[in-house]
C-alpha positions in Angstrom: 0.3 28.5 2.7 1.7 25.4 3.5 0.6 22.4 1.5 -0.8 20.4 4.6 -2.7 23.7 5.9 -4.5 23.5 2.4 -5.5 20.4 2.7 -6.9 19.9 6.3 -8.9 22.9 5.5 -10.3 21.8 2.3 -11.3 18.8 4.4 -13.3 20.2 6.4 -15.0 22.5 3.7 -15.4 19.8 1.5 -16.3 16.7 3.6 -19.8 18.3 3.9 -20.9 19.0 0.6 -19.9 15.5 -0.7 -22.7 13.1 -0.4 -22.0 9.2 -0.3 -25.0 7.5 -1.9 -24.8 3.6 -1.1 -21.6 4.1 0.5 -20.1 5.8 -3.1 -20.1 9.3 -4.6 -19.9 9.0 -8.8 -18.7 12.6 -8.4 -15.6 11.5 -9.4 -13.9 15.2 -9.7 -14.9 16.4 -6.1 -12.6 14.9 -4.4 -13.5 14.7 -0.4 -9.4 15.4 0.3 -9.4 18.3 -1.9 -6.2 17.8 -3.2 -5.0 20.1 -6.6 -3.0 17.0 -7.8 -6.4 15.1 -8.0 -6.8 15.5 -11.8 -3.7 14.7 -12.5 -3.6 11.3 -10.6 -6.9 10.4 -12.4 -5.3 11.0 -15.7 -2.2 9.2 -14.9 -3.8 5.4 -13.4 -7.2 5.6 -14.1 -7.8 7.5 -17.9 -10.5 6.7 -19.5 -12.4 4.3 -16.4 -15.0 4.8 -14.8 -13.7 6.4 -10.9 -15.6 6.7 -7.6 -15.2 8.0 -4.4 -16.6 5.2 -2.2 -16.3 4.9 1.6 -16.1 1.6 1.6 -12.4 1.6 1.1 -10.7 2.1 3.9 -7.4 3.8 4.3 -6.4 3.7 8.2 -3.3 6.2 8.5 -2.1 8.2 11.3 -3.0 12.2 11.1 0.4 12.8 11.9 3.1 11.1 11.1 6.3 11.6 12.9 8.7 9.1 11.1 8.1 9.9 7.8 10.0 6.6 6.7 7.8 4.6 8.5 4.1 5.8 7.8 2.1 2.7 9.1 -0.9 2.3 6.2 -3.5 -0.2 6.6 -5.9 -0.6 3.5 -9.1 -2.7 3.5 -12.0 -2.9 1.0 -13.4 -6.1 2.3 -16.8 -3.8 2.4 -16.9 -4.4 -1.6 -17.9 -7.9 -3.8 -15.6 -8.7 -6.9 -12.2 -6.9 -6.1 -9.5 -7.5 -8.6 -6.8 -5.3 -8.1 -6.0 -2.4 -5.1 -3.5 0.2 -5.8 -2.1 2.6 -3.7 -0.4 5.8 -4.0 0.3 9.3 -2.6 -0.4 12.5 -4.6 2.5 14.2 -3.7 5.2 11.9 -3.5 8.0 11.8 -6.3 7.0 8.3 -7.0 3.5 8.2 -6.6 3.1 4.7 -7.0 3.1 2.9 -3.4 2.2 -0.7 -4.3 -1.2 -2.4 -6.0 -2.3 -5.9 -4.8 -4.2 -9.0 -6.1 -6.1 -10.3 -3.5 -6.6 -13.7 -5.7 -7.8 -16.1 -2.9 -7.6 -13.8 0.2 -9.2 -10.4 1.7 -8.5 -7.2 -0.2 -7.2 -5.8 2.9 -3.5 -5.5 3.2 -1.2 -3.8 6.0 2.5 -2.3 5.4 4.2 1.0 6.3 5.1 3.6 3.4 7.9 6.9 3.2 6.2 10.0 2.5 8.1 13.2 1.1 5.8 15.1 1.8 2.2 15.7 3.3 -0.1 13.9 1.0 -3.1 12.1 0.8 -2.5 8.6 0.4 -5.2 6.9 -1.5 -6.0 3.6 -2.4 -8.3 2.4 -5.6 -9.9 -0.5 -5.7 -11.3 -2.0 -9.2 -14.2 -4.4 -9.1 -15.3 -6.8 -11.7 -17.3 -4.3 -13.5 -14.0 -2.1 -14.7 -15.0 1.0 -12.1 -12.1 2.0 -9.5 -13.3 2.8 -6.1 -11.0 5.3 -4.6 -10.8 5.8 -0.9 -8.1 7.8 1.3 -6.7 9.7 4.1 -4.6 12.7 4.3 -1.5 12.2 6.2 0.7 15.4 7.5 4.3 14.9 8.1 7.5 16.4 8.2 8.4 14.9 5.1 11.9 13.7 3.8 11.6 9.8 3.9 11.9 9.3 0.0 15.7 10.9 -0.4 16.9 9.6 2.8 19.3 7.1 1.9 18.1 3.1 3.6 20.6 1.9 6.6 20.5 -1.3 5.1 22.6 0.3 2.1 25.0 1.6 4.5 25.7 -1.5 6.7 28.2 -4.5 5.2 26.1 -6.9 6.6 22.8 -6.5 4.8 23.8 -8.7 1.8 24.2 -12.0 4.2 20.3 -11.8 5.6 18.7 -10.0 2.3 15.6 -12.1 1.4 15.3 -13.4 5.0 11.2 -13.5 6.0 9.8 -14.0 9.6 6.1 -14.8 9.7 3.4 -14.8 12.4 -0.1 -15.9 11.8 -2.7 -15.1 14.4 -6.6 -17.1 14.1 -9.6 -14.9 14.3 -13.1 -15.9 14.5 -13.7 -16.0 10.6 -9.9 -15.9 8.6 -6.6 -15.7 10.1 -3.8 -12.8 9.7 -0.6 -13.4 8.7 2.3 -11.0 8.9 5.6 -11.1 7.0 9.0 -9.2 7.3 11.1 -9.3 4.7 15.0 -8.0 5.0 15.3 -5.5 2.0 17.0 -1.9 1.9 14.3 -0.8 -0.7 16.3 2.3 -1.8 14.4 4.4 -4.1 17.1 5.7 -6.3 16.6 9.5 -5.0 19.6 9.5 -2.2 22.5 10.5 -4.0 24.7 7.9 -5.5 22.2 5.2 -4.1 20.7 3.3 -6.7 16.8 2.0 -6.7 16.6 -1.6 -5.2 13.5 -2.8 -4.1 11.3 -5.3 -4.2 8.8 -5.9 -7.4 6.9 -8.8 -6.4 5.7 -11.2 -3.5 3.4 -14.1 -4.0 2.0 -15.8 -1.0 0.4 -19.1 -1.7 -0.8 -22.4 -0.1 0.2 -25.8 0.2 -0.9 -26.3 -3.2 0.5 -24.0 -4.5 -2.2 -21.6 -5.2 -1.4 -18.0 -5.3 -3.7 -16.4 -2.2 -2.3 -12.7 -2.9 0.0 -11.4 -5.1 1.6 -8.1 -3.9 3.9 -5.6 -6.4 5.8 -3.3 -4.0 7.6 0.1 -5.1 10.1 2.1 -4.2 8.1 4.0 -1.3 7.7 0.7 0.6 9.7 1.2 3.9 12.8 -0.6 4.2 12.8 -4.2 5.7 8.9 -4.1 4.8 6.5 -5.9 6.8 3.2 -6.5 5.5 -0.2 -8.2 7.3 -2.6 -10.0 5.2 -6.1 -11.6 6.2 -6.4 -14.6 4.8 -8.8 -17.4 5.0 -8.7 -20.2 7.8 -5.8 -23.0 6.6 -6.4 -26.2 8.8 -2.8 -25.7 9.9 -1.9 -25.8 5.8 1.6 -24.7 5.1 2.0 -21.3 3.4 4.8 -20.2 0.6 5.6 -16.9 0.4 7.5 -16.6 -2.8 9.4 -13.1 -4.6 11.9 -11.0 -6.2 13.5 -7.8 -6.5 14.8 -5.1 -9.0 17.9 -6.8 -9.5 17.1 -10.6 -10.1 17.4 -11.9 -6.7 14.7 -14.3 -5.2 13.7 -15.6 -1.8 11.4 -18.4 -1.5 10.3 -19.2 2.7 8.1 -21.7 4.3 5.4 -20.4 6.8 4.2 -22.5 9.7 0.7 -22.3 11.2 
């Protein structure tokens, strides 16, 4: 049976039987996706913590996913008090490891786009103040393929003259404001023949100040030219810094207007 097949109907068989107390379930080994790499992710980021299945972290992904290069992911735990740290990841990918975020001075709630090798769940865990992950997720069926498919940006002698180049928007809403940055960056993953892993590591996004608001740690998975949209608190028209690095050293620093 195919791997998606098993896990759209263990959804279903599952979703009934797991009960969400206060918007969490401490039955940390029944896990509502019912995926058999499950254990194996809990040993690997979260050993020896205390885990929870909470629905209060949202993971907004399409059922179906037809560009498996571009799987648009939107994660938001704004439901819970104290967030430290989100990390995301998909089970079956082979690097599991999507990106984590530190929402220092904005929501927890971040928006980027993700290749997928495979059907997966894609999860995200959230750690509160109190040292307890709260894991939330959504299983995503594709065609698969996106992580050994070489970038275009690799391919194309012009990348190198606009790598590190960010566009911004920022939009005001009725209580923060949403900002969303592209960022020119092949982020190979290593797994495409002869290609080697070149992607981003880290992007800080701070005020006027120079306060760090978020600090994001892309991995290889990230899609190529990544675009991420944050929700941040209302500015005043204050300048905003988006500041970061990649694999190999090289650093972009931009200026964002509201």
């Amino acid at each position: 049976m195919k791997p998606h097949r098993f896990f759209a109907l263990a959804l279903f068989t599952l979703a009934a039987s797991v009960a969400h107390a206060a918007g969490a379930s401490a039955a940390a080994d029944g896990d509502p996706l019912g995926s058999p790499r499950w254990g194996d992710m809990r040993k690997q980021f979260f050993a020896g913590a205390k885990v929870v299945f909470d629905s209060r972290v949202k993971v907004a992904a399409p059922e179906v996913a037809e560009d498996p290069l571009n799987v648009p992911v939107t994660v938001d735990a704004a439901a819970l008090a104290d967030v430290e740290t989100v990390l995301v990841f998909a089970d079956f990918n082979p690097i599991l490891r999507a990106l984590a975020f530190t929402p220092r001075a904005s929501l927890p709630y971040l928006g980027f786009r993700l290749k997928l090798q495979q059907s997966s769940p894609v999860r995200a865990a959230a750690r509160t103040a109190d040292g307890t992950w709260h894991v939330g997720g959504a299983l995503v069926t594709t065609t698969g393929g996106g992580c050994t498919v070489p970038s275009t940006g690799s391919a194309s002698p012009e990348w190198q003259q606009h790598l590190g180049e960010v566009s911004s928007r920022i939009w005001r809403e009725d209580q923060d404001s949403r900002l969303r940055l592209r960022i020119i960056h092949p982020m190979d993953t290593g797994l495409s023949g002869t290609v080697p892993a070149f992607y981003l590591q880290q992007i800080d996004i701070k005020d006027g100040q120079g306060r760090t608001l978020m600090t994001i740690e892309p991995h290889e998975p990230v899609s190529e030219n990544p675009v991420f949209t944050l929700r941040l608190p209302q500015r005043n028209g204050e300048r905003l810094q988006v500041q970061g690095r990649d694999n190999n050293g090289n650093r972009f620093q931009a200026w964002v207007e509201q």
